[in-house]
N, C-alpha and C positions, 0 to 999 in steps of 0.2 A: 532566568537562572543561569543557563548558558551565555557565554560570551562571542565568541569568531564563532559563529557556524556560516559555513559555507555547502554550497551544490556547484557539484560538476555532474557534467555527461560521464556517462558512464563509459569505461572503455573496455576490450573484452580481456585486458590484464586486470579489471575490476571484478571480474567474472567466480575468481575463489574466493575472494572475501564477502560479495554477495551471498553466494553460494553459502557460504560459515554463518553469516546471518540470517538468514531462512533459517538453516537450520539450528539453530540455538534457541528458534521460537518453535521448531517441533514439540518437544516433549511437555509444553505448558497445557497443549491443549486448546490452547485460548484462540489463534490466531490464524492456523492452517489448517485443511484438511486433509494433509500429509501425513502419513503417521508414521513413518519411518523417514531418516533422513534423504534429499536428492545428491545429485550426484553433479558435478560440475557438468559432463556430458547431457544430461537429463534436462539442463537448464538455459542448453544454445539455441535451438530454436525462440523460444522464449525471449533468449536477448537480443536474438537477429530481428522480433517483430516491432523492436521499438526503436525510433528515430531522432533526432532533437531537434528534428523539424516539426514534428507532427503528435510523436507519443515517445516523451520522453522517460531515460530511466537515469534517471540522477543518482549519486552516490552522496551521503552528506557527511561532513566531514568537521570534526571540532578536537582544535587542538593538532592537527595535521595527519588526524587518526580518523579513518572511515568509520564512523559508528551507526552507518544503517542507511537507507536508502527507500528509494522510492520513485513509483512509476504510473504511468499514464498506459492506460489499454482500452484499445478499440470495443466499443457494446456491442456485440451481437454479429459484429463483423458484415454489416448489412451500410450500403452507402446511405443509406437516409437517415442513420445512428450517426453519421460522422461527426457530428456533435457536441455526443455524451461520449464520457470514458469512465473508465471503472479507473477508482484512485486504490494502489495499493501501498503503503510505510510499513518498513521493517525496520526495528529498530533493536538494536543489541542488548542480548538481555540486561546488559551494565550498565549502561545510559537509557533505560526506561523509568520513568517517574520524576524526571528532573528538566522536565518544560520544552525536552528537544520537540516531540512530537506536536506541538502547538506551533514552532516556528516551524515544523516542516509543512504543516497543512496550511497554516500562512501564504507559505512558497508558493506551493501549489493551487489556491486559489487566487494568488496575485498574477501568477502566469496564464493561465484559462485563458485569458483575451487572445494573446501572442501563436495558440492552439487551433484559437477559433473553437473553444471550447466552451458551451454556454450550458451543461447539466455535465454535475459529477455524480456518481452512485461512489460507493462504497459497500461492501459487502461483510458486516458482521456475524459473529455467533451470537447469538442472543445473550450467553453466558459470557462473553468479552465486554462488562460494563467499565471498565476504564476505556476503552475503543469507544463505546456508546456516546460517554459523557466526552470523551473529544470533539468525534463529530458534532455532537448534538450542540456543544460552546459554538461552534460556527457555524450554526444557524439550518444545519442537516438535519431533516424531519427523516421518520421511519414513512418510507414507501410501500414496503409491502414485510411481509411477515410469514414464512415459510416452514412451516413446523414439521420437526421431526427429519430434516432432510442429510442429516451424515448422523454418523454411527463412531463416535469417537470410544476406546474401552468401553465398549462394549454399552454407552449410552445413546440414546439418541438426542441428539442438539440442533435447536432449530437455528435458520440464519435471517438478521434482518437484511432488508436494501433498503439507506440510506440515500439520501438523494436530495441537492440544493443545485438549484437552478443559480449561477454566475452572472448572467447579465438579464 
């Protein structure tokens, strides 16, 4: 449905309008277990742990306008994970439902080799069934199933891990 979408590396003048992105997927519920919005500060660490050599955080771009982004993170932080990455896409709440999200997990599983990345997880809410049937189009099975684990208003929401082995 979209046209030009491109990924760049993220730079840390990309840093507020990431930042604007998270947050605009706070108040849905669906996506984060944030529940109040972060703070540009809040989110440096974070950006400093990813690299475009190894775990990148891309920003995606259509139309010349950032409209969401997305990133590669270390499992478990353990060298014998170096592997697997937890994949996470944000995506504005204006350009959701309009096929970006399908060419960004495209992206990202066409780069996995370049990573030396051979298992991605993904970490949904059980209640995020447009997420579900994303992953799920690309061939990502439910790995494990986690009930009851946040407390969203005053709900409890369980989370699936997702997970498709690359090579």
């Amino acid at each position: 449905m979209f046209g030009n979408i491109t990924f760049k590396d993220a730079s840390i003048e990309d840093l507020p309008i990431i930042v604007d992105i998270y947050n605009s997927t706070v108040p849905s519920r669906m996506v984060t277990a944030d529940t109040e919005p972060v703070s540009i500060n809040d989110r440096l660490d974070w950006f400093n742990e990813h690299n475009p050599y190894k775990r990148p955080l891309w920003v995606v771009e259509y139309g010349g306008e950032i409209c969401g982004w997305l990133s590669l993170q270390s499992f478990y932080g353990r060298p014998a994970y170096n592997a697997t990455a937890e994949i996470s896409i944000y995506l504005h709440e204006d350009f959701k439902g309009k096929g970006l999200g399908k060419k960004t997990l495209n992206k990202v599983i066409e780069e996995c080799p370049t990573f030396e990345i051979d298992t991605l997880l993904g970490f949904v809410f059980a209640h995020n069934e447009p997420s579900i049937r994303l992953f799920s189009s690309f061939g990502f099975e439910k790995w494990a199933h986690l009930p009851e684990v946040a407390k969203l208003d005053g709900i409890k929401r369980d989370l699936i891990i997702l997970g498709k082995k690359i090579s």
